[in-house]
N, C-alpha and C positions, 0 to 999 in steps of 0.2 A: 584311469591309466596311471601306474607306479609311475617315477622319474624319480632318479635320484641326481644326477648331475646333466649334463648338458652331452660330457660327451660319450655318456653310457647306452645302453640299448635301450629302450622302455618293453615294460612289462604289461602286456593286456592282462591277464591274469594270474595273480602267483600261483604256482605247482603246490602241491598238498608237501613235495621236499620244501619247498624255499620257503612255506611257510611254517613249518618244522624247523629248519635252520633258525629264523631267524627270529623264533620263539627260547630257542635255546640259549642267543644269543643274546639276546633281551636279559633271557631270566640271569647271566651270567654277571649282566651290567646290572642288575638289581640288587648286588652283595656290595656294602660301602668298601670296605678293603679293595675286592677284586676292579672297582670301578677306580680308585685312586692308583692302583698299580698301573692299571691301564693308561691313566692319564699319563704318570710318569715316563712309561714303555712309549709312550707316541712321540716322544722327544729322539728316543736312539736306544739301542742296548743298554742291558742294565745287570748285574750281577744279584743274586737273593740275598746278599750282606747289603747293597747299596740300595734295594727295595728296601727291607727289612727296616732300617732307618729311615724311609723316606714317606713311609705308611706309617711308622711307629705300631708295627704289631709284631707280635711274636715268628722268629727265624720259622717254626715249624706252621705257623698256619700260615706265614707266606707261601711256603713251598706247599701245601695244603691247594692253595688259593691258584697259583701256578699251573698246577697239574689240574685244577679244573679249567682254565684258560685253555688251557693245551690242548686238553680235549675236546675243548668247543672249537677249536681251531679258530682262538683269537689271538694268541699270541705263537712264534716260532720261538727254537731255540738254536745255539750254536756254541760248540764248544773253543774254548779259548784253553788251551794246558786242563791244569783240571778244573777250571771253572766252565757253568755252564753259562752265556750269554741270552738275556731272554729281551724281546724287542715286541714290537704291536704285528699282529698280520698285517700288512701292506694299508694302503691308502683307506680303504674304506672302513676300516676300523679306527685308525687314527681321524680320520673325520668326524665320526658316530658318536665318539668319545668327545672330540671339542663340539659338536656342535650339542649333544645333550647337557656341557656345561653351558653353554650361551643359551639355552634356553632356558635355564635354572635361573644365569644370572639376570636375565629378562622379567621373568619372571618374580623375583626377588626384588627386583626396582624398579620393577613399573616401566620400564624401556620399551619403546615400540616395538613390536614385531616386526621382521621380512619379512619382503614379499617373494 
């Protein structure tokens, strides 16, 4: 039995979609960029000039990087004048993201595991 939080539904068996989704979603957080965007995005909105410095990669493979988020449906957008405002999808993206970093740095130093 899946669980992911306490106050979610559980899962007897994933769907041949959910496990489609969250294959994609995976392979999305498998690109160093798009995984560091992410990170940043889980904090609050973000403009592609204020990613762009914050990844230290090039304007255009941000926006590159972006537009595959988007269509994995990990990240929203929102416009501000003519800038576009780009943020994490909701809670359980923002969680996915900090928790594959605390398992990295667990991992990296020897820190006990949760339970």
């Amino acid at each position: 039995m899946l669980m992911y939080a306490p106050d979610e539904t559980t899962v007897d068996s994933p769907t041949d979609a959910q496990v489609a989704t969250a294959v994609t979603a995976l392979r999305m957080l498998a690109d160093p960029t798009r995984l560091r965007l992410l990170w940043v995005l889980r904090d609050g909105e973000q403009d592609v000039s204020t990613l762009t410095a914050a990844v230290g990669a090039a304007r255009p493979a941000v926006s590159q990087h972006l537009a595959k988020l988007l269509l994995a449906g990990l990240v929203h957008t929102r416009r501000d004048g003519r800038r576009v405002l780009y943020r994490a999808a909701g809670g359980h993206v923002r969680r996915l993201v900090t928790e594959v970093f605390h398992a990295a740095d667990h991992h990296l130093t020897g820190a006990p595991e949760h339970d």
